[in-house]
C-alpha positions, -999 to +999 in steps of 0.1 A: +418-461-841+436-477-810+470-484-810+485-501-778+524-504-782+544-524-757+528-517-726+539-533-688+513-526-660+515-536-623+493-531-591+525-517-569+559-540-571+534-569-589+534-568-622+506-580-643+509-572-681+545-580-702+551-560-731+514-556-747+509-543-778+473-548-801+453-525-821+416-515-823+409-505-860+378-483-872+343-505-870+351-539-860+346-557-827+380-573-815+383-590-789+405-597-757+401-629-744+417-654-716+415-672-685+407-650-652+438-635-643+453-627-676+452-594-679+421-580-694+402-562-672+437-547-663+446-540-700+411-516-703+416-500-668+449-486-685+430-479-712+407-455-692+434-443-674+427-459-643+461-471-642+488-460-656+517-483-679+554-483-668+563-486-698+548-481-735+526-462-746+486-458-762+474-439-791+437-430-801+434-415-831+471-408-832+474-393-800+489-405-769+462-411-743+482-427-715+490-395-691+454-382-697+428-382-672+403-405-675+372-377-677+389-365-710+394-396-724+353-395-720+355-361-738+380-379-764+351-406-776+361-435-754+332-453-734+341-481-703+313-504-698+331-520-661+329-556-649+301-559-622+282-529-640+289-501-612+254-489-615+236-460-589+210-484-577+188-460-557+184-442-588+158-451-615+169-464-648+162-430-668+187-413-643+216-440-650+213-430-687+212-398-680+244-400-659+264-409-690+253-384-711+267-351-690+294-337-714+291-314-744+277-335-780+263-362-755+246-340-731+229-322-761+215-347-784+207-367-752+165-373-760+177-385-795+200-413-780+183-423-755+155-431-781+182-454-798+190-470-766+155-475-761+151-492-792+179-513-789+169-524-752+130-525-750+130-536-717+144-504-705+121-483-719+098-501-697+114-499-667+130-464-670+113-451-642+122-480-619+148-482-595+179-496-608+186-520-580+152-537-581+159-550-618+172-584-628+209-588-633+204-591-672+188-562-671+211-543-652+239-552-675+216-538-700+215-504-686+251-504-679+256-508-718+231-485-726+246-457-703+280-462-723+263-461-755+245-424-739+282-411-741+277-414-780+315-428-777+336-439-809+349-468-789+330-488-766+349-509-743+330-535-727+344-555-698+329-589-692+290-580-703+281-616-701+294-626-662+269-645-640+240-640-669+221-670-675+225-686-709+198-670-729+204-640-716+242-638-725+226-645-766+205-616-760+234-596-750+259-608-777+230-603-801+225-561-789+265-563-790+263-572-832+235-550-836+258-519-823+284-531-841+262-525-870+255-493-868+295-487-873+302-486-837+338-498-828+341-523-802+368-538-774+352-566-758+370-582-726+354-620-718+358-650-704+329-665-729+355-674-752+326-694-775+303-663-778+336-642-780+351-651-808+318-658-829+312-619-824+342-609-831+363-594-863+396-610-847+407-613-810+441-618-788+446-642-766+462-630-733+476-653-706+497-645-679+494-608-688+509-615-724+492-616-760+500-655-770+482-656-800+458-631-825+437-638-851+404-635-864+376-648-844+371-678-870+403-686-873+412-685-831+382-706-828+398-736-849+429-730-833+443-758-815+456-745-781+418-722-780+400-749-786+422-774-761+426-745-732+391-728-736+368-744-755+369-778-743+378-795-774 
């Protein structure tokens, strides 16, 4: 579905990711995981088409993504979820969903997926009328998920959905994350959570230093040596 082939990315004269290549295939949940600092967040903003690679190229669905603007790539079927949610707070939960639901398909079946998202997020449905800003920060990651899934995407990218949730909220999250995946959705997941990660996840790189070390499935990564030594405190 997503082919990433020998990409280099850098912030100006800095650069921060060396020759990447990975794929995303069609249903599973891989996952991208590493120290801060190693590249991930940077390897989905290229994705989007926040940034652009120097080098490289990226496919989806056999065609090349990386000079489109990111509001196609929308149009295309690819949902970000970002790291520190970038919700509207002074708008009510209900009106965040509805904010990522505004193109074509999405915009139209809009009351029939936002009955899903309900369903996968209870809590929402509860607080749908409430400002977004006044919820908990659990919840808040919840709506940011939910207002990717509004996008009725083919890929959902999600950028560090567990950071600075308390421990049974970060199982509730991985748990929504499993139930997506499902329902056939394809996932690239971006954590630090490197335990919850790769217990999720079909199979998974390992990025440090902007490069891709080592791949795998999640099971296998998990009894990995260096993983288990450098993130898992074995």
């Amino acid at each position: 579905m997503l082919a990433i082939k020998n990409i280099d990315v850098s912030y100006g004269d800095v650069q921060v990711i060396w020759d990447l290549s990975f794929e995303v295939r069609q249903g599973e949940v891989l996952a991208l995981v590493g120290a801060n600092g190693a590249g991930k967040s940077t390897t989905l903003k290229t994705i989007s088409g926040i940034l652009r690679p120097k080098r490289g190229e990226i496919l989806f669905e056999n065609q090349p993504i990386h000079t489109v603007e990111p509001f196609r790539l929308i149009e295309m079927g690819i949902a970000h979820v970002p790291e520190a949610r970038r919700l509207f707070v002074e708008m009510t939960v209900e009106e965040n969903l509805d904010m990522g639901s505004l193109k074509g398909e999405a915009r139209k079946d809009r009351a029939a997926t936002k009955e899903i998202v309900f369903n996968l997020f209870p809590r929402l449905r509860e607080r749908q009328y409430q400002l977004t800003g006044t919820l908990s920060g659990g919840e808040q990651q919840m709506v940011a998920i939910a207002r990717g899934l509004m996008a009725k995407p083919k890929l959902l990218m999600l950028d560090e959905p567990s950071l600075g949730l308390a421990p049974i909220l970060v199982r509730e999250i991985f748990n929504v994350i499993n139930r997506i995946r499902q329902e056939g959705m394809t996932i690239l997941i971006v954590e630090q959570n490197v335990k919850q990660t790769l217990a999720a996840a079909d199979r998974a790189y390992v990025l440090e230093n902007g490069r891709s070390i080592l791949e795998g499935s999640g099971t296998e990564l998990s009894n990995n040596p260096h993983v288990q030594a450098a993130y898992l405190g074995v």
